[in-house]
N, C-alpha and C positions, 0 to 999 in steps of 0.2 A: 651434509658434507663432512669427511673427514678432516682432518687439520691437515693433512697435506695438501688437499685439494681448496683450502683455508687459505692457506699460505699462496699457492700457484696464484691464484687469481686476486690477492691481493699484488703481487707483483707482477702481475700481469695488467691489472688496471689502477691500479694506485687509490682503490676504496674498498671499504668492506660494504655488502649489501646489507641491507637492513638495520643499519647503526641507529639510537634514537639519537635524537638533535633535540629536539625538545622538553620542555619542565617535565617534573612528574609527579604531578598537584592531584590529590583527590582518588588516584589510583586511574588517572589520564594523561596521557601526554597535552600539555598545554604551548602554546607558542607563547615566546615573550610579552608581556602587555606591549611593551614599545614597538614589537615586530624588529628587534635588532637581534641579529645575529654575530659571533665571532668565529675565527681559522682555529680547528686544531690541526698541530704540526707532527709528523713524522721525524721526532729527533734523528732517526736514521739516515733518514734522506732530505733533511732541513726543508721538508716540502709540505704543503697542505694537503690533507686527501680525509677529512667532514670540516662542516662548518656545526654550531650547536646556539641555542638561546642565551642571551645576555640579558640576564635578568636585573628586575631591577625591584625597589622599594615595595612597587606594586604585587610583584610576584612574590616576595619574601610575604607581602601582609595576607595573600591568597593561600600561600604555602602554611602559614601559621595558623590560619582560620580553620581551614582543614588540619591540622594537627593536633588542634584543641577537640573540634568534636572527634575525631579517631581517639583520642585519651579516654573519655568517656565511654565509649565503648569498649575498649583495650583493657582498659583498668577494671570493667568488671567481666573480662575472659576469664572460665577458670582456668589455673595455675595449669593445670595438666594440657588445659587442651591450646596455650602458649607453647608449652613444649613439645606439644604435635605441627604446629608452624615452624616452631625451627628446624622438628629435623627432616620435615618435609622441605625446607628452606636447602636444608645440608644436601639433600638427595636430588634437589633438582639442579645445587651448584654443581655438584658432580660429573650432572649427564649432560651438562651446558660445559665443561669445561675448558675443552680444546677453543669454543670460540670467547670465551671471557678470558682464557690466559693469549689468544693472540693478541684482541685489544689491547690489553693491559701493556703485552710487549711493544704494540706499535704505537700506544697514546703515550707510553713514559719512556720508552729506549732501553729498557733493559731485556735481557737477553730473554729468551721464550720459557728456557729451561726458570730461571726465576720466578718468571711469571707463572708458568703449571705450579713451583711448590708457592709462591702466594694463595693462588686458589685453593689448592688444599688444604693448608693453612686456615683460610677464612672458612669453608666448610667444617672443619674438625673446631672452631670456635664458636659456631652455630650451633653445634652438636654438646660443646662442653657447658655453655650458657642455656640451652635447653634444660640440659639436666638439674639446671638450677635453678628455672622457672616456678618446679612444685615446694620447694623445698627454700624459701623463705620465710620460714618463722618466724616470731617474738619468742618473746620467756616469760613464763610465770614468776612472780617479784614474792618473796617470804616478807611482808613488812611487819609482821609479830603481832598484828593486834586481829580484831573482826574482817578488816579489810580485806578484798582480794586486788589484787592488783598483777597485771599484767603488760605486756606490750606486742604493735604491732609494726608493722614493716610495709610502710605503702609507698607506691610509685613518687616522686616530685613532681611531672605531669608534662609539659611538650619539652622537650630537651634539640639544642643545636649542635650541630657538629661541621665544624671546619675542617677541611680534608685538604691531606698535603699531594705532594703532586710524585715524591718519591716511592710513594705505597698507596694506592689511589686505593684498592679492592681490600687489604689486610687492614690498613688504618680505619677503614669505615666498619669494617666489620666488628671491628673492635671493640669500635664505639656505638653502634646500634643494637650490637646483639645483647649486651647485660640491661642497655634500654627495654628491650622489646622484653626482655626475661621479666625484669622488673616492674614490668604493666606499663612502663612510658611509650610518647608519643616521640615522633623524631622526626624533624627538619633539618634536611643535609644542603652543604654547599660546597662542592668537590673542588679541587680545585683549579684555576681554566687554563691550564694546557694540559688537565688531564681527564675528564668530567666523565666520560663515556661510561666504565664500569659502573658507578653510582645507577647510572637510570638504568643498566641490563638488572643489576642487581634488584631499583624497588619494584622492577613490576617481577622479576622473578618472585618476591616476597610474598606479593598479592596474589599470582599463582599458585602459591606453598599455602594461601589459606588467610594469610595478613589484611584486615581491615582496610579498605580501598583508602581510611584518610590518615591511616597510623605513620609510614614513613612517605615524606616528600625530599622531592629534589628540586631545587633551582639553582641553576649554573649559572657563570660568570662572573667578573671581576670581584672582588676583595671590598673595593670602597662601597661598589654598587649594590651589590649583594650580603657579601658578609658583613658590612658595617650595619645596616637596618636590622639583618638576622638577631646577632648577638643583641642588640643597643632594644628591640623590643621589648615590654616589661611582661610580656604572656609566656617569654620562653625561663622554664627555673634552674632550668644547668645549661652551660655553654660545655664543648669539650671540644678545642682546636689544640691540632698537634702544626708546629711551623717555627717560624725566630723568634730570638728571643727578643728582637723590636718589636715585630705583630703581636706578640702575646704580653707584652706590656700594651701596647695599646688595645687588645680589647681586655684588657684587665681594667684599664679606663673607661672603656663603654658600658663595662657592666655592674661598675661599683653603682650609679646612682639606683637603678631595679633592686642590688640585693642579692645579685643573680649568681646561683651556686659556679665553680670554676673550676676545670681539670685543665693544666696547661703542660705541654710534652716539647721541652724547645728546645735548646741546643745541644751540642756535645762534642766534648775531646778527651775522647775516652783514651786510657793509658792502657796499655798492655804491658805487664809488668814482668819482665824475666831473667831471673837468678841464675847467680852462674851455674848450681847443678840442676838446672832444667834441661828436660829432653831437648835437644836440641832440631831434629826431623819434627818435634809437634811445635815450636816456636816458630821454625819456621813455615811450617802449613798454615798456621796460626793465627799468626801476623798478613801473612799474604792475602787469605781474605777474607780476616777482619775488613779492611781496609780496600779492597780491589772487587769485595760484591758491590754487585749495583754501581760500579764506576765511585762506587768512595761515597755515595748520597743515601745516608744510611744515620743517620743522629746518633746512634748508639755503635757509630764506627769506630773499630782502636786504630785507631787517628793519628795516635804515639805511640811505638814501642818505646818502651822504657824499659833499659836492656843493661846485666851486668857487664865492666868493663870486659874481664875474663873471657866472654862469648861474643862481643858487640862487630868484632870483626868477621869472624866467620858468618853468623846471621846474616850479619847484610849483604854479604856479598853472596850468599847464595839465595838471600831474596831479588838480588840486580839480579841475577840469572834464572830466576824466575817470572818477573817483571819481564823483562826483555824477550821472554819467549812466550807471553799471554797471545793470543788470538783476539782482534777485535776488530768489531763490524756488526753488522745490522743484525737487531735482536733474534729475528727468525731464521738467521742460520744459526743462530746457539753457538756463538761465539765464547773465549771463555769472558769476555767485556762489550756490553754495551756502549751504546750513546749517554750523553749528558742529557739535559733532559730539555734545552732551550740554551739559545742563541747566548742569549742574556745570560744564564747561569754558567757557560763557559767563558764566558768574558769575564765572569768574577774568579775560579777558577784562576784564569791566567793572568789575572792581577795580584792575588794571593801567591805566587810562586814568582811572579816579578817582581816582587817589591821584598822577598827573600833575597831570590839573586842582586838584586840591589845591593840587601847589607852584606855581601861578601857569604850566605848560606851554600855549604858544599850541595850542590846538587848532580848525586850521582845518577841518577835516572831519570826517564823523561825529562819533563821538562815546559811540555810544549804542546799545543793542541794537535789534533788531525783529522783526517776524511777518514771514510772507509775505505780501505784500499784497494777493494772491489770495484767500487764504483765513483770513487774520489769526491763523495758526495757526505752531509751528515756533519754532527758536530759530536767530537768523539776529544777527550783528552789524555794524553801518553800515561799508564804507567808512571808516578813519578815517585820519589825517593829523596827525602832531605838528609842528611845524614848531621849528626853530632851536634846540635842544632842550641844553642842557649836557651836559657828555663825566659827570658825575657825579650826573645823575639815573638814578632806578632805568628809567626806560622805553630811556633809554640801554641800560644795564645788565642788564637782567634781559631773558629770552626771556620774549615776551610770548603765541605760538604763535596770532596770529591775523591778523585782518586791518587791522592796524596798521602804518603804517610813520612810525618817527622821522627826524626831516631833522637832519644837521650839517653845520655850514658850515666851511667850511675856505680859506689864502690862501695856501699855499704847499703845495708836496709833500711835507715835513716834517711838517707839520702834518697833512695827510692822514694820512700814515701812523703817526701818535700815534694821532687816532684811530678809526683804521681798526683798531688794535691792541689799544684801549682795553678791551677787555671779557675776561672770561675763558673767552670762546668763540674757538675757531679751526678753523671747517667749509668754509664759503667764501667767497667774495670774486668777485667781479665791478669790473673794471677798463673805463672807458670814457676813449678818448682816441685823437686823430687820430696821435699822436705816438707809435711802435712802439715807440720805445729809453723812451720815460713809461712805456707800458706793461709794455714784461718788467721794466724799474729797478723798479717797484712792486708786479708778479706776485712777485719774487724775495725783496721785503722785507716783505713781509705775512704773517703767519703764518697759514695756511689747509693744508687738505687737498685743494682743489681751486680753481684760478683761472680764472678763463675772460673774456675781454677782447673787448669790443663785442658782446656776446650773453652775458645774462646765465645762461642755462639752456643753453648751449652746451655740447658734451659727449656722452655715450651710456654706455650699460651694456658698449663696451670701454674705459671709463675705469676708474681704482679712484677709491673713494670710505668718505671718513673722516675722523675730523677729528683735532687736537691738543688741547693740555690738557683743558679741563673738554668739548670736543664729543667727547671719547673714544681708542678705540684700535684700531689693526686697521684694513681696509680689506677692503670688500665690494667686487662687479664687477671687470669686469677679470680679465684672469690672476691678480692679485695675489689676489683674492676666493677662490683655490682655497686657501690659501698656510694658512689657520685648519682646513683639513679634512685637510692632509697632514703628515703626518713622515718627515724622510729617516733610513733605517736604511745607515750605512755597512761594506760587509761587504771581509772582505782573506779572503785564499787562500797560503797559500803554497806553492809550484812548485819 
């Protein structure tokens, strides 16, 4: 079927045909040990249309069992014919695409158009970690005497991955593809109101040629599933990307194992703009940083951080941009989607009431809404804090939607106070005609990633990660191999 013909008959019957619902243990679809099931919802239309497995301790210890022997055999694939799995993995995401980026739009609420470049996205990151399958080395060591001495670079061995529910298909890919590069084994736990991608994806893998026990899936809740996941001592790296409460607490389940840790948590990321910056790319800029994906986005500029000089003009032609967004149900390709759960709009709108409370100018939105097509869905306005103090909580706290706070700032001191000001550092976005402004301020910000007059500038050959409370470890990128390898250094003597 075509995707338009995709699309009719999902709104036409409110399912998609052939979704899996069940684990995906062994290179099979499994039912839950307990035989529980749970609702996924259509943030669109706040409605249910599958139900999927609720795994539990059981399924995690089946899932791991099988992921130990697939390592075994995984680990001694040779290196080249791993990179014939993935980019037969890349080719079959491709021909599959139209029904993997519908899912993606209907299990998480973002707009269709997102979802086709997520998929592409995770294909071209199957294809960049392919090529870096054969091509794991060691180095020969000079240690001056008889001795030879060398090193190697082998897998750490079943690896888990916690999956967020904003990027359900690009964060897992992320995270399995320099796994699978690097000879490890992988147990996924997507996360449950978004799980569907994960299981099209592992049996797609075992199609492309992947060992029936190399990657597993079991779905459902966090305590039920992901706490046994992580907390087992068989898995040697954990990599959950979520808050920064979750990922302190399995940074507690996994201290007593030993167990290696990549953690990708929060963010309030600043976008930073000088008065002689373009002003037409500030304002593109800013708009969505902030407004893709409805604001649910970790690495959203969350804050313009704007010279006084421009801070008037900017905003008010970002209000008049905000106010003329299109929003509604992801598969008309709206220019905004849904929020992604009942729940995460209710926090949303306690975040911008409890602004309005302390007297926060709130010149746009404001306020949640339906789709105005169908008065159905959980969607929130466009909204806009303007002038906002460096010590209110909207400052402060990830707010993980479609909000963005305005600070004003008169010097480049003072930018970079607070630019600095919060206890995130993921990324940063510099705009400014003045190159030596620019790196003097890429150099002195604390982020994991900067990128200057283009705010979402960059690619999956970048690494990506943040410092303090946005976490630890860096995904993409060469460096992204860097959590799935250990160097064993061996000497000889001659």
């Amino acid at each position: 079927m075509t995707q338009d013909q995709l699309i009719s008959d999902y709104m036409n019957t409110g399912r998609i045909a052939d979704l899996p619902t069940s684990h995906f243990i062994g290179g099979q679809s499994v039912p839950a040990a307990n035989g529980k099931t749970m609702l996924s919802h259509d943030p669109g239309t706040a409605t249910a249309f599958s139900e999927f497995a609720r795994g539990n301790d059981q399924d995690i210890d089946h899932a791991i069992t099988s992921a130990c022997a697939g390592f075994e055999v995984w680990r001694s694939t040779p290196p080249a014919e791993r990179c014939a799995v993935l980019n037969e993995a890349a080719r079959l995401m491709r021909s599959q695409s139209h029904q993997l980026a519908l899912v993606e739009s209907i299990d998480s609420g973002k707009t269709l158009a997102e979802a086709s470049g997520d998929i592409a996205g995770s294909a071209r990151l199957l294809e960049y970690y392919a090529g870096a399958s054969d091509k794991l080395d060691g180095r020969s060591v000079n240690l001056g005497n008889d001795n030879a001495a060398f090193t190697v670079r082998e897998p750490v061995g079943v690896t888990a991955h916690i999956i967020p529910w904003n990027y359900p298909t690009s964060t897992l890919v992320r995270g399995i593809a320099p796994a699978l590069a690097a000879g490890c084994s992988a147990v996924v736990k997507p996360a449950e109101t978004t799980p569907f991608t994960a299981l099209m994806i592992a049996e797609l893998l075992v199609r492309a040629g992947l060992p029936p026990d190399v990657v597993n899936v079991v779905t459902g809740t966090g305590p039920e599933a992901g706490a046994p996941l992580v907390q087992d001592p068989r898995v040697q790296h954990v990599t959950f990307t979520g808050s920064v409460a979750t990922g302190v607490g399995v940074m507690q389940q996994v201290a007593p194992n030993v167990t290696g840790l990549t953690l990708e948590l929060g963010g309030k990321s600043p976008l930073i703009a000088f008065a002689d910056a373009d002003i037409d790319a500030v304002v593109e800029g800013a708009f969505w940083a902030i407004f893709s994906n409805a604001g649910q986005i970790c690495s959203a500029g969350s804050r313009l951080v704007i010279h006084r000089d421009i801070h008037a003009e900017v905003r008010d032609r970002l209000i008049a941009k905000a106010q003329g967004m299109t929003i509604g149900h992801g598969l008309r390709n709206p220019d905004m989607g849904a929020v992604n759960s009942d729940r995460h709009l209710t926090q949303i709108d306690g975040h911008v009431e409890r602004a309005r409370s302390c007297g926060v100018d709130i010149v746009c939105g404001g306020h949640s809404l339906t789709d105005p097509e169908t008065g159905l869905g959980w969607f929130y306005a466009p909204t806009i804090l303007d002038d906002v103090a460096a010590d209110n909580d909207a400052v402060l706290k990830e707010i993980f939607g479609p909000v963005l706070t305005i600070q004003v700032f008169d010097d480049e001191d003072e930018a970079l106070t607070l630019a600095n000001g919060t206890e995130f550092a993921l990324a940063a976005g510099i705009y400014s005609r003045d190159i030596s402004t620019a790196l003097r301020m890429a150099r002195r910000v604390d982020a994991g990633q900067v990128t200057v007059n283009d705010y979402w500038a960059g690619g999956i050959e970048l690494p990506f990660g943040g410092n303090r409370k946005s976490g630890f470890g860096r995904e993409k990128g060469i460096e992204g191999l860097d959590a799935y390898l250990r160097s064993k250094a061996i000497t000889v003597a001659v």
